[in-house]
Structure formats: C-alpha cells, structure tokens
Predicted model as a PDB file, atoms N, CA, C, CB and O in Angstrom, pLDDT in the B-factor column:
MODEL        1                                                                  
ATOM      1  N   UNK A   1      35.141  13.383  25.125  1.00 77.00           N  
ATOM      2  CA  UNK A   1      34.709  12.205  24.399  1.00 77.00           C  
ATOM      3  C   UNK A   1      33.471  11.599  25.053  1.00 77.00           C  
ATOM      4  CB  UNK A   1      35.838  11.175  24.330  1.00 77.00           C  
ATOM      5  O   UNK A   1      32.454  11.090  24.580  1.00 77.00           O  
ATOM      6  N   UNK A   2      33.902  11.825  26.319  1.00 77.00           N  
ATOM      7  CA  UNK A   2      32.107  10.888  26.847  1.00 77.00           C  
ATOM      8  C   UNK A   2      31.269  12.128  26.956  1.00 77.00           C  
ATOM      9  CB  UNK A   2      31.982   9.829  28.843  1.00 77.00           C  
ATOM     10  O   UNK A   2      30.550  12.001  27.947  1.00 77.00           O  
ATOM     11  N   UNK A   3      31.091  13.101  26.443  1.00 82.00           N  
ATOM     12  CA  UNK A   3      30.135  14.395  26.444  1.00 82.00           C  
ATOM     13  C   UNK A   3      29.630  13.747  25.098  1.00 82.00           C  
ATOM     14  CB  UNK A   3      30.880  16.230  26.430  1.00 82.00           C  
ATOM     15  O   UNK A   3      28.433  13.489  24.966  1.00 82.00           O  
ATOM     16  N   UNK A   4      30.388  13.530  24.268  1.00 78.00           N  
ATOM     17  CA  UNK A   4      30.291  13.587  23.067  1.00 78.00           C  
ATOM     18  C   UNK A   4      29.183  11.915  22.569  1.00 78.00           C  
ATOM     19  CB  UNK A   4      32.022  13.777  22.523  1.00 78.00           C  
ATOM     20  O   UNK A   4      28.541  11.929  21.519  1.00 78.00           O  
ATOM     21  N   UNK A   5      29.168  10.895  23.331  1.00 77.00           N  
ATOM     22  CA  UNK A   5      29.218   9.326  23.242  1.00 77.00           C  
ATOM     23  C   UNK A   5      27.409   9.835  24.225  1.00 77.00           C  
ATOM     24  CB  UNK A   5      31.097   8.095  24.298  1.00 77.00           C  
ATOM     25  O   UNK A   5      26.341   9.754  23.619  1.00 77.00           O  
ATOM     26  N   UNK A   6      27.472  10.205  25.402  1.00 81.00           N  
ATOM     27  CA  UNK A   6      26.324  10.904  26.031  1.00 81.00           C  
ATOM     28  C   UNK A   6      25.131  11.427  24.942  1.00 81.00           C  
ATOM     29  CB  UNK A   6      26.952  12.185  26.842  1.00 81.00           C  
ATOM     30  O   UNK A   6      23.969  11.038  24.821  1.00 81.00           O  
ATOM     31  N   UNK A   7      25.799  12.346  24.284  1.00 81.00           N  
ATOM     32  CA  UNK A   7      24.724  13.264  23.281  1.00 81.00           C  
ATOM     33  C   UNK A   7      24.510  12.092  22.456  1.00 81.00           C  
ATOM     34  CB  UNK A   7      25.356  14.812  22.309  1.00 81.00           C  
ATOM     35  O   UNK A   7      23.357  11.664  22.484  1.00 81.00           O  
ATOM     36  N   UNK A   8      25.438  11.394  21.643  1.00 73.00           N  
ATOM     37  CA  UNK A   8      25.270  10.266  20.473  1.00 73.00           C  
ATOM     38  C   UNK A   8      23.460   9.588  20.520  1.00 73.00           C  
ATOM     39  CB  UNK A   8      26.646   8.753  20.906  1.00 73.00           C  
ATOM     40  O   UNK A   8      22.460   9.534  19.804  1.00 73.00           O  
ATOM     41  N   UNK A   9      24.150   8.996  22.476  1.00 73.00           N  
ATOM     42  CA  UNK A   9      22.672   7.998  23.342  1.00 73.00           C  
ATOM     43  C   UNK A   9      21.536   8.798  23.009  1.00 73.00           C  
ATOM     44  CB  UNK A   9      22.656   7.858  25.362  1.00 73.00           C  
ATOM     45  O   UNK A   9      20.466   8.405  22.546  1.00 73.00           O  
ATOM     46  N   UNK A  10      21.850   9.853  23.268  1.00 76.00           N  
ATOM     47  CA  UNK A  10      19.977  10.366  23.927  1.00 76.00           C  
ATOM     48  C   UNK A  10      19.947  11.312  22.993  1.00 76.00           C  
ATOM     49  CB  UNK A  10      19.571  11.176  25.830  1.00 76.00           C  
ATOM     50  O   UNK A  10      19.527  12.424  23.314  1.00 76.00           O  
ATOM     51  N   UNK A  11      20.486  11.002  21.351  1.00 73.00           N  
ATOM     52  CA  UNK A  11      19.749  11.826  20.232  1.00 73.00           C  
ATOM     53  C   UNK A  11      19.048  10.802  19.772  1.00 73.00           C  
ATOM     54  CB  UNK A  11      20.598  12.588  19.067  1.00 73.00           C  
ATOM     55  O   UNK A  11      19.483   9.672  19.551  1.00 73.00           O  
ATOM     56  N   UNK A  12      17.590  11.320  19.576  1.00 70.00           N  
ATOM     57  CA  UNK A  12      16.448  10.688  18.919  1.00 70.00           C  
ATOM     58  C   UNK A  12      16.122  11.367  17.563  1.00 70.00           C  
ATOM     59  CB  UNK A  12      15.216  10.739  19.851  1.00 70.00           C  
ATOM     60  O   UNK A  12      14.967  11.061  17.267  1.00 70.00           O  
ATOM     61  N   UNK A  13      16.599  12.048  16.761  1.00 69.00           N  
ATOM     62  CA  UNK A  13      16.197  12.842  15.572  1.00 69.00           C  
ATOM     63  C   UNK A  13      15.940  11.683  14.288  1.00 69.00           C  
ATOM     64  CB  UNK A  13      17.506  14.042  15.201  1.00 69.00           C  
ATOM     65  O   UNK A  13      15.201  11.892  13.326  1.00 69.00           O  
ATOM     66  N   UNK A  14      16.657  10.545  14.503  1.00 72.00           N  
ATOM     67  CA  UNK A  14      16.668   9.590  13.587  1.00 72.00           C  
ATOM     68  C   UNK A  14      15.997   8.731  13.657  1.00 72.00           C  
ATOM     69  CB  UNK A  14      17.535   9.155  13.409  1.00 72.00           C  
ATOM     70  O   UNK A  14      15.706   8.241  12.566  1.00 72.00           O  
ATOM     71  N   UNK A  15      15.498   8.193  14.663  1.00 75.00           N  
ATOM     72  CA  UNK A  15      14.625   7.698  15.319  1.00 75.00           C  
ATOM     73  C   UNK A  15      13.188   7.894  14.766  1.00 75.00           C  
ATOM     74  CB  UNK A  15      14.821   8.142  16.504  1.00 75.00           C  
ATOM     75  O   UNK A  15      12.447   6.918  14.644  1.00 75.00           O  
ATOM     76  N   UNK A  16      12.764   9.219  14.411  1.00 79.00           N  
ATOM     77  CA  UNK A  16      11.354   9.930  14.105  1.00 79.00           C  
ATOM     78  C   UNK A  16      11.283   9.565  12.824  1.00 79.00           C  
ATOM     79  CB  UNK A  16      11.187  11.572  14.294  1.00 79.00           C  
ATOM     80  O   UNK A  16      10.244   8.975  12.529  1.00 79.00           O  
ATOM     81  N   UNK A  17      12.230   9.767  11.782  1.00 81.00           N  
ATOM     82  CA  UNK A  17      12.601   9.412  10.627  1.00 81.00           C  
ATOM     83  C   UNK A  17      12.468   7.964  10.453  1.00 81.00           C  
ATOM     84  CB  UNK A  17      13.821   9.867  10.405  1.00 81.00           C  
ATOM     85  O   UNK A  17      11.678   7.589   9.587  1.00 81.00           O  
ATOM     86  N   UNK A  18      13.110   7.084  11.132  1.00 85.00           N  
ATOM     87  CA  UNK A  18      12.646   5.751  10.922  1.00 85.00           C  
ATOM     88  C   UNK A  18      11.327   5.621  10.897  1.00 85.00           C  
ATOM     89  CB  UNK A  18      13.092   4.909  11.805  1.00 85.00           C  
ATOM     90  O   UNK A  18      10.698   5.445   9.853  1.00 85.00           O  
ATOM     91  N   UNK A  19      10.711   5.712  12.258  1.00 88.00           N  
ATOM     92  CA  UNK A  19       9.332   5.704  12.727  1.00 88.00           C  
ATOM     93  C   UNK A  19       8.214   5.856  10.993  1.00 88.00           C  
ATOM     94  CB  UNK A  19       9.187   7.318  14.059  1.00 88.00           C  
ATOM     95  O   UNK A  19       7.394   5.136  10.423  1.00 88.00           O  
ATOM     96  N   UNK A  20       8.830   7.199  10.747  1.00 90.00           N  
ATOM     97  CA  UNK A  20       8.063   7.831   9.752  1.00 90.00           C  
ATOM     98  C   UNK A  20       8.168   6.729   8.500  1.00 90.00           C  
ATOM     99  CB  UNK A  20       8.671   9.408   9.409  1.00 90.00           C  
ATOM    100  O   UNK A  20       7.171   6.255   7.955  1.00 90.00           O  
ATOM    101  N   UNK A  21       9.571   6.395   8.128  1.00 91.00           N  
ATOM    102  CA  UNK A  21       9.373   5.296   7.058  1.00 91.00           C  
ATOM    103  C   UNK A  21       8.546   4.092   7.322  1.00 91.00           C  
ATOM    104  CB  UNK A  21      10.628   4.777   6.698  1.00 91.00           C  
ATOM    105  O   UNK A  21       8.199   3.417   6.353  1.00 91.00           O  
ATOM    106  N   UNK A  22       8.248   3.800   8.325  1.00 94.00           N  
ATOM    107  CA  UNK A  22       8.010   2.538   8.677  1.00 94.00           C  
ATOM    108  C   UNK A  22       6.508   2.587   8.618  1.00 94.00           C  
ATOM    109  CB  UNK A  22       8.654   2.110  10.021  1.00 94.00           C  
ATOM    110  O   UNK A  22       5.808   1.628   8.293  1.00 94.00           O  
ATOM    111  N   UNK A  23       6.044   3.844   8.976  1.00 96.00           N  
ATOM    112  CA  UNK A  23       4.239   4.138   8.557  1.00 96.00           C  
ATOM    113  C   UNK A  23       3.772   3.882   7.385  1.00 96.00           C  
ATOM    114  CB  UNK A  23       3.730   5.561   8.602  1.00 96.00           C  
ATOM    115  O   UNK A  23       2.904   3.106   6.985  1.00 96.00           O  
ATOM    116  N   UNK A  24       4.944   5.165   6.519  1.00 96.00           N  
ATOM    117  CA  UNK A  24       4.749   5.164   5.336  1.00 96.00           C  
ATOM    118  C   UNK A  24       4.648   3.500   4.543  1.00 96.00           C  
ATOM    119  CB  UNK A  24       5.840   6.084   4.903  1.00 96.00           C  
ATOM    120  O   UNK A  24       3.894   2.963   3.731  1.00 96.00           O  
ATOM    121  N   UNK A  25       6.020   3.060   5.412  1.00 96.00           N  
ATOM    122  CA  UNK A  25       5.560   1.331   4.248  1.00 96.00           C  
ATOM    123  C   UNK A  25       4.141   0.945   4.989  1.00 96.00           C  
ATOM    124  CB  UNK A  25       7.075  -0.603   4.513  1.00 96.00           C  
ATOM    125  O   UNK A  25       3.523   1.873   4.467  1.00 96.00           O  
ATOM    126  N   UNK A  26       3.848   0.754   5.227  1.00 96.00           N  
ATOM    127  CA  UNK A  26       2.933  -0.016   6.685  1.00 96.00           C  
ATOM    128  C   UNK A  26       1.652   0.501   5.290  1.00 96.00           C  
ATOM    129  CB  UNK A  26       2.919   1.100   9.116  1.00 96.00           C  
ATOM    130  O   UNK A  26       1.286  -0.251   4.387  1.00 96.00           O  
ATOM    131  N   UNK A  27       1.149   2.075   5.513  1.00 97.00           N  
ATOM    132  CA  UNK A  27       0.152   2.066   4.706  1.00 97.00           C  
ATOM    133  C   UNK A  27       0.538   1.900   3.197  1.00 97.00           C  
ATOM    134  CB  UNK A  27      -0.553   3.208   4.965  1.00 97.00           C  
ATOM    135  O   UNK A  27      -0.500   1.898   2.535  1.00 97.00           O  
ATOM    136  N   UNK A  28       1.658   1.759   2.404  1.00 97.00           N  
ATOM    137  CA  UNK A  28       2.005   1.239   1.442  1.00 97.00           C  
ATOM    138  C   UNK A  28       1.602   0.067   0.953  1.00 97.00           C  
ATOM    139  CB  UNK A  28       2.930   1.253   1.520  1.00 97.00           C  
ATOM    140  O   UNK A  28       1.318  -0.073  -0.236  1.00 97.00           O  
ATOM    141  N   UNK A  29       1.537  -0.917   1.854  1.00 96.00           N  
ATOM    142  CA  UNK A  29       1.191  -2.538   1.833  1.00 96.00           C  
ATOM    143  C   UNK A  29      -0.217  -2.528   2.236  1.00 96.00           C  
ATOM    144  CB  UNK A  29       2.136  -3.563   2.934  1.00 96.00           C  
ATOM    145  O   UNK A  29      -0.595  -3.699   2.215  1.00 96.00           O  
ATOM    146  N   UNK A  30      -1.247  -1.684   2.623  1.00 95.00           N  
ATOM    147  CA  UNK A  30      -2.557  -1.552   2.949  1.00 95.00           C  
ATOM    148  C   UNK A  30      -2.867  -1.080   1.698  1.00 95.00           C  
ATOM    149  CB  UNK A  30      -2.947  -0.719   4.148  1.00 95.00           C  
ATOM    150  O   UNK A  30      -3.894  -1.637   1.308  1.00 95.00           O  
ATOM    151  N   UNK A  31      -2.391  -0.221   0.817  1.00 96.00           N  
ATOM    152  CA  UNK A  31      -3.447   0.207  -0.604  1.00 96.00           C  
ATOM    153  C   UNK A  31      -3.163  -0.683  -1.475  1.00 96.00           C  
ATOM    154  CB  UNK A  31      -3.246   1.704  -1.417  1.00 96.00           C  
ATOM    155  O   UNK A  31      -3.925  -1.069  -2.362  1.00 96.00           O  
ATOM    156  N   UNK A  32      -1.570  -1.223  -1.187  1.00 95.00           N  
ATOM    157  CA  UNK A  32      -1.292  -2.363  -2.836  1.00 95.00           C  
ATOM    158  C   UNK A  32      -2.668  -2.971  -2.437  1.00 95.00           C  
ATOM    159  CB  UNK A  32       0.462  -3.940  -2.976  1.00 95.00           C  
ATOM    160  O   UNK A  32      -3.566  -2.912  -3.277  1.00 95.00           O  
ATOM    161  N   UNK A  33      -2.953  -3.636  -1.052  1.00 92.00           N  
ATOM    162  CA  UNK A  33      -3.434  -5.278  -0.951  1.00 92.00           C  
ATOM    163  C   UNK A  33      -4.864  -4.742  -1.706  1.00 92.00           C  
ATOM    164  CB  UNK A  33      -3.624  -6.205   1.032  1.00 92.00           C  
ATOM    165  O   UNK A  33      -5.480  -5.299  -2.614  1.00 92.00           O  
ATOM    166  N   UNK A  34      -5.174  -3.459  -1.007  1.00 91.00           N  
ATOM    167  CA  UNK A  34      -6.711  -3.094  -1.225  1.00 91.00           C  
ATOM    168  C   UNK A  34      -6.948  -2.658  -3.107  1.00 91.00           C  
ATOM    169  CB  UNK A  34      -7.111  -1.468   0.008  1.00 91.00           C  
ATOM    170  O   UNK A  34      -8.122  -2.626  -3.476  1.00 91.00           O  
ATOM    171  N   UNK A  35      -6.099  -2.421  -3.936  1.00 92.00           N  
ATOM    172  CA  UNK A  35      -6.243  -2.012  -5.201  1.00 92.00           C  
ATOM    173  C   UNK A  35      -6.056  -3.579  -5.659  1.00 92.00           C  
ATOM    174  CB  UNK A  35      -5.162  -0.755  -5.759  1.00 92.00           C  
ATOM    175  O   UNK A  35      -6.740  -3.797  -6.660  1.00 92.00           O  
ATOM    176  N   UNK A  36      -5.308  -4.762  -5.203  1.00 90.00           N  
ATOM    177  CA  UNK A  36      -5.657  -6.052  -5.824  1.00 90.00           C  
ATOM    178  C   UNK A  36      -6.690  -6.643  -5.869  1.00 90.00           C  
ATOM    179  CB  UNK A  36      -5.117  -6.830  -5.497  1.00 90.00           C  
ATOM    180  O   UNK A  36      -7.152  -7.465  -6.661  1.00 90.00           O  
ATOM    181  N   UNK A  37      -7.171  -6.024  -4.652  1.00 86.00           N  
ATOM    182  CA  UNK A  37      -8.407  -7.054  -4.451  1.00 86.00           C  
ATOM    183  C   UNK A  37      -9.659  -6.319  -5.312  1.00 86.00           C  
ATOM    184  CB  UNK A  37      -8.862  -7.271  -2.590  1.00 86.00           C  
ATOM    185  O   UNK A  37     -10.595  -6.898  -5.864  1.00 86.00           O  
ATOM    186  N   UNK A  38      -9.461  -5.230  -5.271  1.00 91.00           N  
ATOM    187  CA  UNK A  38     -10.549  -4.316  -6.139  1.00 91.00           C  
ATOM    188  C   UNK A  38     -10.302  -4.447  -7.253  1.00 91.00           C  
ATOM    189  CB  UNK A  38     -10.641  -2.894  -5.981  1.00 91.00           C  
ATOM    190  O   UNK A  38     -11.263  -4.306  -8.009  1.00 91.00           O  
ATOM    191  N   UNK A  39      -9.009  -4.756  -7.859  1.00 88.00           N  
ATOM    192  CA  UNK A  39      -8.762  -5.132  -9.504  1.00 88.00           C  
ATOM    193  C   UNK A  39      -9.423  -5.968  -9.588  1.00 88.00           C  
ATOM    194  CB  UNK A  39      -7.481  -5.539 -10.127  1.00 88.00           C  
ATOM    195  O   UNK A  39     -10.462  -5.725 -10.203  1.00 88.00           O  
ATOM    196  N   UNK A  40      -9.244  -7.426  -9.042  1.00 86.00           N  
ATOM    197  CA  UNK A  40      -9.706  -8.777  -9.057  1.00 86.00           C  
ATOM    198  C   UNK A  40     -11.183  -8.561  -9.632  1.00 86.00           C  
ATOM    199  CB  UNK A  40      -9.624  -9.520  -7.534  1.00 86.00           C  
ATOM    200  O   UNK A  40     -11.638  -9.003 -10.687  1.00 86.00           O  
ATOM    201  N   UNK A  41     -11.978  -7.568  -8.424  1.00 89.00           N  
ATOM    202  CA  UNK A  41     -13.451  -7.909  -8.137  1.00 89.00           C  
ATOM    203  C   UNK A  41     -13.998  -7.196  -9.912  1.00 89.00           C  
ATOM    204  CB  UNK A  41     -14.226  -6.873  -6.293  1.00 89.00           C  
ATOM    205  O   UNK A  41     -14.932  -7.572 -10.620  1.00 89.00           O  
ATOM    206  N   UNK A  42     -12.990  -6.099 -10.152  1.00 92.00           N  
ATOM    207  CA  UNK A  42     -13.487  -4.750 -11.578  1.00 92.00           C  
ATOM    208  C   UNK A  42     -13.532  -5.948 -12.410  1.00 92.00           C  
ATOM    209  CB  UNK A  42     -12.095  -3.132 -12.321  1.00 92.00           C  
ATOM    210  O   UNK A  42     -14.532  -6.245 -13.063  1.00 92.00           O  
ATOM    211  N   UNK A  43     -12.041  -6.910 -12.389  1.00 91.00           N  
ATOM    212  CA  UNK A  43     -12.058  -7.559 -14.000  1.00 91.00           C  
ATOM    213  C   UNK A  43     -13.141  -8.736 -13.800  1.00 91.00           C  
ATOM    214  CB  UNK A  43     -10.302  -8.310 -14.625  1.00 91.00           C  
ATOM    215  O   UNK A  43     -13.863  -8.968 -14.770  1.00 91.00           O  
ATOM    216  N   UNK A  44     -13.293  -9.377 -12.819  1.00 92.00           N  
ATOM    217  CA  UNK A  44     -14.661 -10.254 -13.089  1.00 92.00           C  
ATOM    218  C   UNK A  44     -16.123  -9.432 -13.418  1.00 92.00           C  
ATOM    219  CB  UNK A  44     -14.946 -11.165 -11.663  1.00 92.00           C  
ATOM    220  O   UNK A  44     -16.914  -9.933 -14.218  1.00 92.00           O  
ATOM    221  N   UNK A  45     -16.392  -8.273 -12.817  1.00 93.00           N  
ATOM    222  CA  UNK A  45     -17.306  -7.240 -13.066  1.00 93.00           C  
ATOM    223  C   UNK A  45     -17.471  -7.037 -14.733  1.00 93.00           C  
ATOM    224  CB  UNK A  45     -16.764  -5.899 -12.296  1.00 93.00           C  
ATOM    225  O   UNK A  45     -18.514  -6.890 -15.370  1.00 93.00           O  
ATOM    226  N   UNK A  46     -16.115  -7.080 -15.207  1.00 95.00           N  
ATOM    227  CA  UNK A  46     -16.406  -6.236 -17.012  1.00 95.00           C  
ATOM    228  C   UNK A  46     -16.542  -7.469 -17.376  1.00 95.00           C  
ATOM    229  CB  UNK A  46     -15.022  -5.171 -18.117  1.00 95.00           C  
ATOM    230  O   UNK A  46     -17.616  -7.564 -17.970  1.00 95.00           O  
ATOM    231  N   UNK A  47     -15.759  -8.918 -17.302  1.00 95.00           N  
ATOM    232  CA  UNK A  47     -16.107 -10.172 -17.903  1.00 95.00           C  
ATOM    233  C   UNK A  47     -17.234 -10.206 -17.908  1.00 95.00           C  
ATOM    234  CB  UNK A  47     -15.687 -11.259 -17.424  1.00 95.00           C  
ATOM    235  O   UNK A  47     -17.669 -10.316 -19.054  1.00 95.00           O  
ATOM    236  N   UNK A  48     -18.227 -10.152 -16.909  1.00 95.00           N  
ATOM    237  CA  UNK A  48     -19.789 -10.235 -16.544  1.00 95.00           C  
ATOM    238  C   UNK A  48     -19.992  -9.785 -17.386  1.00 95.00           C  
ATOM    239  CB  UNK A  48     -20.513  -9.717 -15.462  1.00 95.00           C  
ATOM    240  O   UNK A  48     -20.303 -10.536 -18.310  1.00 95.00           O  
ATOM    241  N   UNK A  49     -19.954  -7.798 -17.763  1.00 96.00           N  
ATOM    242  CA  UNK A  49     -20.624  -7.477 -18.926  1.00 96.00           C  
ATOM    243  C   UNK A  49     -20.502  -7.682 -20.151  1.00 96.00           C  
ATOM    244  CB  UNK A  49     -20.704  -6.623 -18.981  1.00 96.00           C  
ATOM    245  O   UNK A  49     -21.396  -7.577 -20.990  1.00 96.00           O  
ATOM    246  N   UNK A  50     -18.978  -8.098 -20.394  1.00 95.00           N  
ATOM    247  CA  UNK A  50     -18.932  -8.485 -22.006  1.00 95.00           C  
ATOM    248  C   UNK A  50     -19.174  -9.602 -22.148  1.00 95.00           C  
ATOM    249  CB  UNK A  50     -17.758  -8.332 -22.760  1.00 95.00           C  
ATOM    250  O   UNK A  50     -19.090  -9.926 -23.332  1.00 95.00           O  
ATOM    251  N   UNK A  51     -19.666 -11.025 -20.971  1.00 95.00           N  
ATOM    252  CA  UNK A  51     -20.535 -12.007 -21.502  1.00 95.00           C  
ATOM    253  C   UNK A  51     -22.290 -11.382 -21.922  1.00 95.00           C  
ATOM    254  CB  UNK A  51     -20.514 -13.232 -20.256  1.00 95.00           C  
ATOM    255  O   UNK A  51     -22.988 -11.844 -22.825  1.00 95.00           O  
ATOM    256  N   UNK A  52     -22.597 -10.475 -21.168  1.00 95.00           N  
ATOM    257  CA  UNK A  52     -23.738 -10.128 -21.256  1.00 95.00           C  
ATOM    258  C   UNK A  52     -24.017  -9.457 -23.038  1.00 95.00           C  
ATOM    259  CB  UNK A  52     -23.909  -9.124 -19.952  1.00 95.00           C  
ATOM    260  O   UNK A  52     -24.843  -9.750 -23.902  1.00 95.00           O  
ATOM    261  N   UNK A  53     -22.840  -8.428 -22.986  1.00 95.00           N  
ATOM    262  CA  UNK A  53     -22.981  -7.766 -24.307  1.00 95.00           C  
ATOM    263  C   UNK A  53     -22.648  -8.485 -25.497  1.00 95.00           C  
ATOM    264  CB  UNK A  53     -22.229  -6.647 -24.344  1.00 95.00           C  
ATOM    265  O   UNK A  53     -22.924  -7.920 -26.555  1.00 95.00           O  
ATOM    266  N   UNK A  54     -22.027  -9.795 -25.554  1.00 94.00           N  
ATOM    267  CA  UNK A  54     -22.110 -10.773 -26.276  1.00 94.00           C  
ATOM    268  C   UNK A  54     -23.334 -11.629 -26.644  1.00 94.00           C  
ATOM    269  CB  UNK A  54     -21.344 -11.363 -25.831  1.00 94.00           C  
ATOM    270  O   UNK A  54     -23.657 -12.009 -27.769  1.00 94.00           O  
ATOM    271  N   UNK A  55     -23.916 -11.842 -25.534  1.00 92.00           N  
ATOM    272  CA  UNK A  55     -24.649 -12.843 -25.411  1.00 92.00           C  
ATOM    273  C   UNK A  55     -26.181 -11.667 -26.343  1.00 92.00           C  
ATOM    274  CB  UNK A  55     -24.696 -13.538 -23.441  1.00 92.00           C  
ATOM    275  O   UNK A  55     -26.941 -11.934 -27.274  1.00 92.00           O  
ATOM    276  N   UNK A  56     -26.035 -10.587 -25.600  1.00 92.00           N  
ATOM    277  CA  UNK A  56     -27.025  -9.613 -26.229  1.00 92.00           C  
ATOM    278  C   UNK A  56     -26.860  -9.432 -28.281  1.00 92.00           C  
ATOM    279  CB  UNK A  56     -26.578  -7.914 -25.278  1.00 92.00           C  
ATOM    280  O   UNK A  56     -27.902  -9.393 -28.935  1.00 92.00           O  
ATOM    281  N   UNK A  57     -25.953  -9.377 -28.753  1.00 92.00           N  
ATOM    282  CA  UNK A  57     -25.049  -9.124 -30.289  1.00 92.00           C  
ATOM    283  C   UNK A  57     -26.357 -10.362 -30.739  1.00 92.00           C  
ATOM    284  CB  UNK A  57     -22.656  -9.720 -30.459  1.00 92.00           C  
ATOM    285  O   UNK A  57     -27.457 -10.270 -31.283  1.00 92.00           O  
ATOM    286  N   UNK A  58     -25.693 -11.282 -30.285  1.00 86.00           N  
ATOM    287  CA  UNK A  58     -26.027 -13.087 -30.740  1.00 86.00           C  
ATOM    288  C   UNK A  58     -27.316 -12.946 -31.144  1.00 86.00           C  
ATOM    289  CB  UNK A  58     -25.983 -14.452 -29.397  1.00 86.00           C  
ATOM    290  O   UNK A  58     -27.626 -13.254 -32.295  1.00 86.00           O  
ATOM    291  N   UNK A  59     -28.466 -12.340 -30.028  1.00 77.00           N  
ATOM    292  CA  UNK A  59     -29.620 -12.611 -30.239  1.00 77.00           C  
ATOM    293  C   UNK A  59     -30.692 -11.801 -31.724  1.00 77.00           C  
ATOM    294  CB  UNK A  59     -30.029 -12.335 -28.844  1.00 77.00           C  
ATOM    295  O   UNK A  59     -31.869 -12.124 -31.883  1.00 77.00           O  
TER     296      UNK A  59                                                      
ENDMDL                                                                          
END                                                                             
C-alpha cells in the first residue's frame, strides 16, 4: 500500500495535461480579446464607407 500511495506522489502524467489545458485557455482568451477589438475597429471602418457611399449616391 505505501509502494502504491509513493507512485500515486511522484506521478506527474496529469499534471502535463493540466499544464496543456491551461495554455490552451490562456491563448484562447488572447484571440477572443484580439478578434473584438478588430471587429470593433472593421465595423466603424465599413460605417465610414457606407457614410461615404451615401453621401457619394446624394450628390
């Protein structure tokens, strides 16, 4: 039983696996933030042009 409680301690196999999820979220929350902020900047970008291509119709 304490051979057994010994090996339990000093297995790390699960450990790597955590590690690994924890990257994976880590850069998960780095592309959401970076595709919001680039949405943000696109939809004021096309507003710009369809005031422009409006404003162009009018004249």
């Amino acid at each position: 039983m304490k051979n057994l409680m010994v090996r339990f301690m000093n297995d790390e196999s699960g450990a790597t696996a955590i590690e690994y999820g924890l990257i994976a979220a880590g850069i998960s929350v780095v592309i959401i933030s970076a595709v919001e902020g680039l949405g943000d900047t696109l939809d004021s970008t096309f507003v710009n042009i369809d005031g422009k291509i409006q404003a162009a119709q009018a004249e």
